[in-house]
C-alpha positions in Angstrom: 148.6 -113.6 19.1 150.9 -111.1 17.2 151.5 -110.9 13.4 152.5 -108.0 11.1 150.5 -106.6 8.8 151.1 -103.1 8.7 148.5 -101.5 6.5 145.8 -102.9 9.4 148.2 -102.0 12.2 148.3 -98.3 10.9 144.1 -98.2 10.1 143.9 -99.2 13.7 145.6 -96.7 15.1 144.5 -93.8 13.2 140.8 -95.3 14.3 142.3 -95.1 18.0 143.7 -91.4 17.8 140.1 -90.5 16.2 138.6 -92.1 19.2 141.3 -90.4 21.7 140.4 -87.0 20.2 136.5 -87.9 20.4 137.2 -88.6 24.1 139.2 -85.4 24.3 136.3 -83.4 22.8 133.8 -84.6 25.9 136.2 -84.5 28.4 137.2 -80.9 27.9 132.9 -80.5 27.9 132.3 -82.1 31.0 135.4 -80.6 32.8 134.2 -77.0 32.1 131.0 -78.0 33.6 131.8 -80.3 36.5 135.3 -80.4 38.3 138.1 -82.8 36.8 138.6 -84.8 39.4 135.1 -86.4 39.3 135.0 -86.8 35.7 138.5 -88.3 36.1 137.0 -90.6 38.4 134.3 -91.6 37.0 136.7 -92.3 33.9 138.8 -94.5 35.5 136.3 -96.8 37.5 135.0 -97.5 33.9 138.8 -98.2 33.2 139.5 -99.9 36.0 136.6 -102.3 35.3 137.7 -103.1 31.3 141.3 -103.2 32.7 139.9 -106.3 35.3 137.8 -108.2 32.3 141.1 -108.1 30.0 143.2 -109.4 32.6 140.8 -112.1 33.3 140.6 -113.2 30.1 144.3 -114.2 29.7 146.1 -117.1 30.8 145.9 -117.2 34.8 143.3 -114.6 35.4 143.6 -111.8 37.7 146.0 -113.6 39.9 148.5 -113.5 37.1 148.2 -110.2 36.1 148.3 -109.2 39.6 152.1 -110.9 40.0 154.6 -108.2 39.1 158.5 -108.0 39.6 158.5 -104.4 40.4 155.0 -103.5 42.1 156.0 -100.6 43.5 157.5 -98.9 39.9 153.9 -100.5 38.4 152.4 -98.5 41.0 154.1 -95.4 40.2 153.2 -95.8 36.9 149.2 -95.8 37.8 149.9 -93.0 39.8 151.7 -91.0 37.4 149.2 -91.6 34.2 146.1 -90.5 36.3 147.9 -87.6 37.9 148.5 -87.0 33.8 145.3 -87.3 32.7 144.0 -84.4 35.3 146.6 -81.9 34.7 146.2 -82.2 30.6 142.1 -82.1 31.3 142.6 -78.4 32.9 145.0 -78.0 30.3 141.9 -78.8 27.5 140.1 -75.9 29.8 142.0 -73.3 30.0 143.8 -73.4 26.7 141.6 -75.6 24.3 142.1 -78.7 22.6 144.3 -77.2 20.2 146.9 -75.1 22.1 147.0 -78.3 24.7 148.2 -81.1 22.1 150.1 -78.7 20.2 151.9 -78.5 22.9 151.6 -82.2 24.1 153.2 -83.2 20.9 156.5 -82.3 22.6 156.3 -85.3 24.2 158.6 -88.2 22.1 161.2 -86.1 22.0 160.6 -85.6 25.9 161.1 -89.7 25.8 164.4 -89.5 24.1 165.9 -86.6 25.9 164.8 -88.9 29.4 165.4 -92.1 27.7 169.3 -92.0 29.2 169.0 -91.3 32.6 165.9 -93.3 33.1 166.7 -96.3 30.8 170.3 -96.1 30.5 170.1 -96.0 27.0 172.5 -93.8 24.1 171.0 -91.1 22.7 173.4 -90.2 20.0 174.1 -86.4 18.4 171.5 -86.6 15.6 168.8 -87.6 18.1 169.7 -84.6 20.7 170.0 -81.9 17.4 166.4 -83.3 17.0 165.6 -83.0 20.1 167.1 -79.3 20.8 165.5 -78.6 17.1 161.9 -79.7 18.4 162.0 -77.7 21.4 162.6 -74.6 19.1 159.2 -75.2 17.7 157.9 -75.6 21.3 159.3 -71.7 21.9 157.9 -71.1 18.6 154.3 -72.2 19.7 154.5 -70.7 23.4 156.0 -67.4 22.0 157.5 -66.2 25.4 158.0 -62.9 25.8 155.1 -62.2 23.9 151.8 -61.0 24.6 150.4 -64.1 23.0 152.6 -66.7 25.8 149.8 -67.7 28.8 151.1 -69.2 31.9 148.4 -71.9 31.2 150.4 -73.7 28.4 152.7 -74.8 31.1 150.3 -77.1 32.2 150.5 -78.9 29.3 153.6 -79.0 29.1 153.6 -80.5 32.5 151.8 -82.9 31.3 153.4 -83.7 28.3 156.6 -83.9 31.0 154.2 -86.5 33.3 153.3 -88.7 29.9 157.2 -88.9 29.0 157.9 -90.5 32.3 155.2 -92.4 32.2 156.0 -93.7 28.9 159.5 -94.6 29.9 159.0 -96.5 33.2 156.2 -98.1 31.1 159.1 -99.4 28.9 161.2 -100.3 31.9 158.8 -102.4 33.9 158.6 -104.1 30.5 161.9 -105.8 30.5 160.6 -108.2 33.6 156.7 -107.8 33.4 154.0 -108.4 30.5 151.4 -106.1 29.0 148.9 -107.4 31.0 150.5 -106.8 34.2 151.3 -103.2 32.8 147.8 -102.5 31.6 146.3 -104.2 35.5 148.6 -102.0 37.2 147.7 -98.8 35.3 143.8 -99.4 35.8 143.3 -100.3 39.1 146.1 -98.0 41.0 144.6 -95.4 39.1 140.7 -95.7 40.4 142.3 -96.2 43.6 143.7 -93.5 43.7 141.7 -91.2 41.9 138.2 -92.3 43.8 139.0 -90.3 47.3 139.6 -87.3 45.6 137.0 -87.4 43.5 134.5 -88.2 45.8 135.3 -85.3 47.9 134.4 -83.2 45.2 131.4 -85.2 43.5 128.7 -83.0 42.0 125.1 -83.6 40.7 125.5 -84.5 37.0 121.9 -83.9 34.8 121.1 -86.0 32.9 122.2 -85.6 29.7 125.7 -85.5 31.4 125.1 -88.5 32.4 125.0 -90.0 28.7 128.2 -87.7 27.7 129.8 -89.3 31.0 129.0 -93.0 29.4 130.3 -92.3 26.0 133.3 -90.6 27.5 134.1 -94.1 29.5 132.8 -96.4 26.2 135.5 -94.3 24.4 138.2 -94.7 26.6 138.2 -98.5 26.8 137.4 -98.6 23.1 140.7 -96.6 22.4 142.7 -98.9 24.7 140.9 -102.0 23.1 141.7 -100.7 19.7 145.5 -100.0 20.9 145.8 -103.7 22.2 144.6 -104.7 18.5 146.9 -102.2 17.4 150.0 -103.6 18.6 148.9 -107.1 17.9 148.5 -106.4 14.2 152.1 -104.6 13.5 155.3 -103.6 14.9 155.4 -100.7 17.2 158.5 -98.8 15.4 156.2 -99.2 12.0 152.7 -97.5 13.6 153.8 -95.3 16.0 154.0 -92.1 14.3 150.7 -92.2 13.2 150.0 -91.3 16.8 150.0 -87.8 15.9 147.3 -88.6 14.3 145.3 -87.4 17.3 146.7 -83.9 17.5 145.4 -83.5 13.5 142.2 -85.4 15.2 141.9 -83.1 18.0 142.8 -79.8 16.1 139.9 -80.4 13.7 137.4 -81.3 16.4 138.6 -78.4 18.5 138.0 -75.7 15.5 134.5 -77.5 14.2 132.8 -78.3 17.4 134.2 -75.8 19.8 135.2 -72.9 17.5 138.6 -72.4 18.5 141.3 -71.0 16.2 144.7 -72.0 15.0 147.2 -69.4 15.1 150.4 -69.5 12.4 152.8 -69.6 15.3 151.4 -72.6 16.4 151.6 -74.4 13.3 154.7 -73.7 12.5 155.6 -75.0 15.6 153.6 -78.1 15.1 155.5 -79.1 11.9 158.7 -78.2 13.7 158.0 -80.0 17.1 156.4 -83.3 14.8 159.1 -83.4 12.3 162.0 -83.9 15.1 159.7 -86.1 16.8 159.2 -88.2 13.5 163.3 -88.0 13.3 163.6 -89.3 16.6 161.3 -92.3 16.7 163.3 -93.2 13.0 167.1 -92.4 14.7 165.7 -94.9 17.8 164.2 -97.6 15.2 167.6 -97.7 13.6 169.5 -97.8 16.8 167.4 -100.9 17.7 167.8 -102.5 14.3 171.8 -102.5 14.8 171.9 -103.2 18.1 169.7 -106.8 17.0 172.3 -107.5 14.2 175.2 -107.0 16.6 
C-alpha cells in the first residue's frame, strides 16, 4: 500500500544510503582479503533468499512473481546488476570508497543521456547541457593527462555505465511487469549466476570474517527492505536525489574508518557531476508532470 508522505519517504532513504555505504565499507574489507566473486556470492544467495520470502508474501506467491512478460529482458537485468556489483567491488579496491562513488555519481546523468535510445524517450537541450556539463566534472575528478588519472577509475566508471543500463531496462520491463517480478528476477538470476563462479574460486573465511560476511548480507536485504518502504512512503521524483546521500555516506566512512583522503579535484567535481544530476532528475520530473496534464 502506497501513500505520500514525504518527510518519512526522504528519512527512509537517507537511512538506506547510510546502510548502502555501511555495506560498502565491509565489502571493500572483505574483497581485499578474499576474492570478489565469493563475497559477491555469498551476497547474493542471502539476496536471493530475502528476494524469495518478499515474493511469497504478496498476492500469488512465487508463482506470481515468477510470471513475467519479458523474461528474457528480466533476466538480463539480473545478469547485468550482479556483473555491476563485481566490477564496482574491485573498483572499492583499487581506488577506495571515495574515488569509486565519486565517480559512480556520474551515473543519472548516464540514465538520461541512454534514456532515448533505450526508452524512446525526449531528452530535451537543457537536459543534454546538463548532461555534457556533468561529464566536465567527471574530467575534472579523473584529471586525464595528469599524473593524478589511474586507469583503475575506469572501472568505476564501467560500472557506473552497467548501473545506468540497468536502471533503465529496470524502468522498461516496468511498463508490463510489477515490482515484485522485477525484484524476483534480479535476486534469483543473479545467485544463479554468480554461484558457479564463485564457487570456483571459494576460499577459507576465519572466523571473524564470517560475522563481517553476515552483517554484509543483513545489510543488504535491510537496504532493499528499507527501499521497498521507501517508495511506498513517497513519490520517487520527490526522494530520489537524496540518493546521493550515499556518496556523502561513503566519503565519510571511507576517510574515518579506512583513512583515505579527498582531493580538491575531486570535489569540485563532485558538486559539478551532482548538481547536473540534481538538474536532470528536476528537467525529467517536469517533463513527466506535462506530459500527465496533456
Amino acid at each position: 500500500m502506497t501513500s505520500n508522505d514525504t518527510r518519512r519517504g526522504v528519512t527512509l532513504m537517507a537511512c538506506a544510503m547510510a546502510v548502502f555505504a555501511g555495506q560498502d565499507v565491509i565489502s571493500r574489507h572483505l574483497a581485499v582479503e578474499y576474492n570478489v566473486w565469493m563475497v559477491v556470492m555469498i551476497r547474493y544467495w542471502f539476496f536471493a533468499a530475502f528476494a524469495l520470502s518478499v515474493a511469497a508474501r504478496r498476492a500469488g506467491g512465487l508463482r506470481a512473481a515468477a510470471q513475467s512478460a519479458q523474461p528474457w529482458v528480466q533476466s538480463f537485468r539480473g545478469l547485468l546488476l550482479v556483473a555491476e556489483i563485481c566490477v564496482m567491488v574491485f573498483a572499492f579496491v583499487y581506488l577506495g570508497l571515495v574515488e569509486a562513488h565519486a565517480i559512480f555519481a556520474c551515473y543519472p546523468l548516464l540514465v538520461a543521456a541512454l534514456s532515448g535510445p533505450v526508452l524512446g524517450e525526449t531528452v530535451g537541450w537543457r537536459r543534454w547541457a546538463a548532461i555534457g556539463v556533468g561529464f566536465i566534472g567527471i574530467l575534472v575528478i579523473l584529471q586525464p593527462g595528469s599524473g593524478v588519472f589511474t586507469p583503475a577509475a575506469l572501472i568505476a566508471l564501467c560500472s557506473a555505465l552497467m548501473f545506468a543500463l540497468y536502471t533503465l531496462l529496470t524502468r522498461y520491463v516496468a511498463r508490463a511487469d510489477t515490482s515484485a517480478t522485477s525484484f524476483f528476477y534480479t535476486g534469483t538470476v543473479g545467485a544463479l549466476a554468480i554461484t558457479p563462479v564463485g564457487l570456483v574460486f571459494w576460499e577459507p573465511m576465519i572466523a571473524p570474517d564470517w560475522g563481517w560476511m553476515a552483517l554484509l548480507c543483513v545489510m543488504g536485504a535491510l537496504g532493499h527492505w528499507l527501499l521497498i518502504k521507501v517508495y511506498e512512503a513517497a513519490e520517487a521524483s520527490a526522494v530520489q536525489p537524496f540518493a546521493y546521500l550515499q556518496l556523502v555516506f561513503a566519503a565519510s566512512l571511507g576517510v574515518l574508518l579506512l583513512g583515505e583522503t579527498v582531493r580538491p579535484a575531486v570535489v569540485l567535481g563532485v558538486l559539478i557531476v551532482v548538481g547536473a544530476g540534481l538538474f536532470t532528475l528536476w528537467r525529467e520530473n517536469v517533463a513527466r508532470r506535462r506530459a500527465g496534464q496533456m
